[in-house]
C-alpha positions as CSV (number, residue, x, y, z in Angstrom):
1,X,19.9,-2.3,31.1
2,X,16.0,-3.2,30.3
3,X,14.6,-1.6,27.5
4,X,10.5,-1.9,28.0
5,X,7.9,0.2,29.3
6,X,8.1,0.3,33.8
7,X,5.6,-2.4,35.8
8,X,4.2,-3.4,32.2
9,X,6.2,-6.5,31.9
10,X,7.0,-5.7,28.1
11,X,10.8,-5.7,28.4
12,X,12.0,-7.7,25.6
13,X,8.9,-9.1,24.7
14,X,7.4,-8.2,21.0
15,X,3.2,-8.2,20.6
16,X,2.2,-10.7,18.1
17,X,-1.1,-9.9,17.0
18,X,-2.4,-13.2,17.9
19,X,-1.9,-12.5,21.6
20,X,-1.7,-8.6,21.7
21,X,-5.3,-7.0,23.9
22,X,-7.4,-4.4,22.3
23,X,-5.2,-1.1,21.4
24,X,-2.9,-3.3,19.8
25,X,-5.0,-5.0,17.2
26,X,-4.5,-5.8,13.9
27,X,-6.7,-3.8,11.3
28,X,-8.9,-5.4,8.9
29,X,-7.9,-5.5,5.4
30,X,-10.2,-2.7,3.9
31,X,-13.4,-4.3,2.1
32,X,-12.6,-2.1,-1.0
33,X,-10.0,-4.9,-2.5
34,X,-10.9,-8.2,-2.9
35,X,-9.1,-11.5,-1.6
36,X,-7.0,-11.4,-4.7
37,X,-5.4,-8.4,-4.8
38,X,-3.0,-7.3,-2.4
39,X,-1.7,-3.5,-1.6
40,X,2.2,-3.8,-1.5
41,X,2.9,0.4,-1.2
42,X,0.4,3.1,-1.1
43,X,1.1,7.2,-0.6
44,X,-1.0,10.5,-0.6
45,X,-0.1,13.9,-1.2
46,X,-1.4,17.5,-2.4
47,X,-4.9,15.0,-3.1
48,X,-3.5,12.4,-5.0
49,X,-3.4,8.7,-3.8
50,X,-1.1,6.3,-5.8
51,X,-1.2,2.6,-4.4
52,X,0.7,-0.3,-6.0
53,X,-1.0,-3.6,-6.1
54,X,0.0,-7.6,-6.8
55,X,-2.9,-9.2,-8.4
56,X,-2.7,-12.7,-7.5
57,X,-4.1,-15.2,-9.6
58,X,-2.4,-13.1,-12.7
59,X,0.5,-12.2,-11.0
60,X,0.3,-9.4,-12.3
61,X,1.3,-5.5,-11.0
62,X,-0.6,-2.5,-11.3
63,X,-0.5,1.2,-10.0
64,X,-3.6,2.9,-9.5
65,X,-3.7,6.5,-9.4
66,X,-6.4,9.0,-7.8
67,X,-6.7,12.8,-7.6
68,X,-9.3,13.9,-4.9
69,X,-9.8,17.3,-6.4
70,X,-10.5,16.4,-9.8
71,X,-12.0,13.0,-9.1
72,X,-9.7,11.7,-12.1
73,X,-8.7,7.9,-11.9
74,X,-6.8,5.5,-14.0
75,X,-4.8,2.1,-13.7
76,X,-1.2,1.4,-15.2
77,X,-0.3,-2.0,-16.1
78,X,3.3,-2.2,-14.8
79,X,6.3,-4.6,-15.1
80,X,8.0,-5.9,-12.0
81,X,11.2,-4.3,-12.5
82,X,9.8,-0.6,-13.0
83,X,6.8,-1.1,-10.3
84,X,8.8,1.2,-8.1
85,X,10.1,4.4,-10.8
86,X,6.1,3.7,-11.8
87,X,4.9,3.9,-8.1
88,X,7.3,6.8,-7.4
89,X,6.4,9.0,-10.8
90,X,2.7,7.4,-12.6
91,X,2.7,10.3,-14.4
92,X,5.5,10.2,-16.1
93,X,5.6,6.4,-16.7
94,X,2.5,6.8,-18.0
95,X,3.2,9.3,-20.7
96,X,6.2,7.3,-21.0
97,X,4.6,4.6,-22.0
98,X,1.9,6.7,-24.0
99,X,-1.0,5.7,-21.6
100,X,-3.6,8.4,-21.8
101,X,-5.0,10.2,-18.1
């Protein structure tokens, strides 16, 4: 059995983005973060946007927090082995951790 699309020739074959045409391109990395910081997760829901970034040169991890409606912000310095229970609940790490936002 092939698994593929028919008369495309892509059975088997995976697009690397070196060599994949037009609608498969990669996107850009978005101009709003600089070379040294790199998003590792980033969700959205009921207006709020909560992305987890690795600052390179520092190594170091912070989640950023944003609520559309309000236009609130703020940043949360976290440790690597509570990035994810800060990624997954900001709020609550940060009042855990008595940051004001």
């Amino acid at each position: 059995m092939r698994i593929g699309f028919p008369r495309t020739g892509t059975a088997g074959r995976h697009l690397r983005p070196e060599v994949a045409g037009p609608e498969h391109e990669v996107p850009a990395e978005p101009d709003t973060m600089d070379q040294d910081t790199a998003e590792l997760a980033c969700r959205r829901g009921a207006g709020i946007e909560v992305t987890l970034l690795w600052h390179r040169t520092s190594g170091e991890l912070t989640v950023s927090v944003t609520d559309a409606a309000s236009g609130a912000s703020f940043e949360l310095p976290v440790a690597a082995d509570e990035a994810l229970a800060a990624f997954h609940h900001p709020y609550g790490y940060a009042a855990a951790k008595g940051v004001a936002y």
